[in-house]
C-alpha positions in Angstrom: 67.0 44.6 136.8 65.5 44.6 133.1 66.7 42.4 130.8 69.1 43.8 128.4 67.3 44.5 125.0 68.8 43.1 121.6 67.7 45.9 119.3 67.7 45.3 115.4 69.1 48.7 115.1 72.2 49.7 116.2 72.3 52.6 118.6 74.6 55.7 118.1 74.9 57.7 120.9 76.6 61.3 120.3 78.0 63.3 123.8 78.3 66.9 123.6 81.1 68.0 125.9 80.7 69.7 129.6 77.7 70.9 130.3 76.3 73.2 133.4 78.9 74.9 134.6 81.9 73.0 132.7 82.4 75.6 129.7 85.2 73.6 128.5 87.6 75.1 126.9 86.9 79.3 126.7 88.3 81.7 124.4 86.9 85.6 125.2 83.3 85.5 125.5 83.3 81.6 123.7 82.7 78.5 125.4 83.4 75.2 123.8 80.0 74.0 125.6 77.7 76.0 123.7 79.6 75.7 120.6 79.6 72.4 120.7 75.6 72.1 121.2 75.4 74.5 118.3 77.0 71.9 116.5 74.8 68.8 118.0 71.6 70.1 117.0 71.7 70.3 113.5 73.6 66.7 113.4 71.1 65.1 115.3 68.8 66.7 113.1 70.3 65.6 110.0 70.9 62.3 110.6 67.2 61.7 111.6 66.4 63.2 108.1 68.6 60.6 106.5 66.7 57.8 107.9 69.5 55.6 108.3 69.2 51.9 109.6 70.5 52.5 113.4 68.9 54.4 116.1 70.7 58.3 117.2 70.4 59.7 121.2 72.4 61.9 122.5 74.0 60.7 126.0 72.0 63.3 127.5 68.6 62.5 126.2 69.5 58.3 126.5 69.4 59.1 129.8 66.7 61.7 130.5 69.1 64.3 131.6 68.6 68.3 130.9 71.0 69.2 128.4 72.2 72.1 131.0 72.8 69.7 133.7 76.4 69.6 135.0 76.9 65.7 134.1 80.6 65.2 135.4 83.1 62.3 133.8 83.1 59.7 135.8 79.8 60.5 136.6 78.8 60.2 132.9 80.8 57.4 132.2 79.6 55.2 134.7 75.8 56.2 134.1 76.7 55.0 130.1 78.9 52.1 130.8 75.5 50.6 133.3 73.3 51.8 130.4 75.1 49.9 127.6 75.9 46.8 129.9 72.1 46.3 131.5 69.4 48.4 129.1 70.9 48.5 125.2 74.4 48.2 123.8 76.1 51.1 122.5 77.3 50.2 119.2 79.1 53.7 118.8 80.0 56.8 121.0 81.4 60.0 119.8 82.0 62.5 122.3 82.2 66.0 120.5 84.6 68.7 121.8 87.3 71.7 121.4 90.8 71.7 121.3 92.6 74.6 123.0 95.8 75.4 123.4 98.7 77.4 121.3 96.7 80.1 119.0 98.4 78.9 116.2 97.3 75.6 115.8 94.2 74.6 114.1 92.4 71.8 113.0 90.4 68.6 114.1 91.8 65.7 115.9 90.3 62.8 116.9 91.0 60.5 119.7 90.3 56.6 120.5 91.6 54.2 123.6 93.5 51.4 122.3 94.7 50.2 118.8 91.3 48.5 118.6 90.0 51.6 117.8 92.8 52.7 115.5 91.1 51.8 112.6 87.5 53.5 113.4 89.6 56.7 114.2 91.1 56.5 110.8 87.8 55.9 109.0 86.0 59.1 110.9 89.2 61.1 110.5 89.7 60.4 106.9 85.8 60.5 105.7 85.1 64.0 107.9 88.4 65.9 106.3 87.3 64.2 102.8 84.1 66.0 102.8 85.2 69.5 104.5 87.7 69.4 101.3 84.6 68.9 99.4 83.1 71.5 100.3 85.8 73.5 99.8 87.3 74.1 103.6 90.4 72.8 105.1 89.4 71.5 108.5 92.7 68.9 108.6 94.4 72.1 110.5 98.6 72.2 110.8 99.0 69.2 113.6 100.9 66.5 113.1 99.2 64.0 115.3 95.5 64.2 113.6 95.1 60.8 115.3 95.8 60.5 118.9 95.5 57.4 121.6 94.3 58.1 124.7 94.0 55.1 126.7 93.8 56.1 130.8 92.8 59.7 131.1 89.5 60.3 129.3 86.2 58.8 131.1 84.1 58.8 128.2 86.3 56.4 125.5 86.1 53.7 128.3 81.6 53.3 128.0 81.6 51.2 124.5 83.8 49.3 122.9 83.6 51.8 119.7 84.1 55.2 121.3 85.7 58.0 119.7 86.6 61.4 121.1 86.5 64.2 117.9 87.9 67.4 119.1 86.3 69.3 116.1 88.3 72.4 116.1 91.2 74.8 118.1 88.7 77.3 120.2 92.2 79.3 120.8 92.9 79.6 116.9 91.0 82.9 115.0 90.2 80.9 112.0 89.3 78.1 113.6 86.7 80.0 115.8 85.3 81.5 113.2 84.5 79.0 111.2 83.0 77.5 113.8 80.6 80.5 114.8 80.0 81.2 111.3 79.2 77.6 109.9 78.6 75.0 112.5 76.5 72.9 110.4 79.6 72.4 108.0 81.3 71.0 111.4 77.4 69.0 111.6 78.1 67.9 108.5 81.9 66.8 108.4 81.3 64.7 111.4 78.1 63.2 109.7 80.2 61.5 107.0 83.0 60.4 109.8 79.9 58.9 111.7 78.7 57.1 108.4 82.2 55.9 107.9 82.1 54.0 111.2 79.0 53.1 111.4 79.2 51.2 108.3 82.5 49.9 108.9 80.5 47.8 112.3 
């Protein structure tokens, strides 16, 4: 086994959700997969442009996967827990989905493990809804939970000890979708800032 590797820079892994032939959540024609790699790419892209001091993979590429691949949950989450125990520590994971559910509600949510992780909800919570308002969108939605503790049931929030589930958007809600079709990059953009937040809080 290779020794694990103390990086100077920290590594931020983003994970889109599903992939092969998990859609996700679907909504018509719209599947929360693709929508949520629409919204990858230009992150990715933007955060490299902003030459900041840690290092950004996606879970797919950290492991040399095909972004198409069906990569199941416990499959994925024990491939990034051996990663981040035996190669390189995985300082922060955000896992990027859809909500779905009751076509009235809207909004982003965003969802942690234990109270440990309370806090680095908060800061990508408040930081992502700060800037949408910013820019002049509402993307805080009509729940009432915004933050929401997951500890048993999803895989990927048990690979690092900072992991983060951001369900960006309701697939089922009209608005919603189409602000999601329409500008992804304002989603790219929105979960930049929560990412900064965290990332700087470590």
């Amino acid at each position: 086994m290779p020794p694990l590797i103390l990086p100077s820079k920290k590594l931020l892994v983003l994970d889109p959700c599903h992939g092969g032939k998990q859609p996700g959540a679907v909504a018509g024609n719209y599947k929360e997969s693709a929508i949520c790699r629409a919204i990858l790419s230009p992150l990715v892209d933007s955060i490299l442009r902003d030459r900041k001091e840690f290092d950004v993979q996606t879970s797919f590429g950290l492991l040399n996967k095909p972004i198409n691949s069906t990569w199941l949950p416990n499959a994925r989450r024990a491939d990034l827990s051996n990663y981040t125990l035996n190669v390189q520590p995985i300082d922060f994971l955000l896992s990027i989905h859809l909500n779905a559910g009751d076509p009235s509600a809207k909004g982003m949510m965003v969802c942690y493990r234990t109270e440990a992780n309370l806090q680095s909800a908060d800061y990508f919570y408040s930081a992502a809804i700060a800037y949408a308002e910013s820019a002049g969108f509402d993307l805080a939605g009509n729940r009432d939970e915004k933050l929401q503790a997951r500890p048993s049931d999803l895989a990927i929030l048990k690979v690092a000890p900072n992991s983060l589930l951001v369900e960006a958007a309701f697939l089922t809600n009209a608005g919603d979708r189409q602000l999601l079709l329409l500008r992804p990059d304002l989603y790219a953009d929105a979960i930049k800032a929560g990412i900064y937040a965290v990332m700087n809080s470590l």
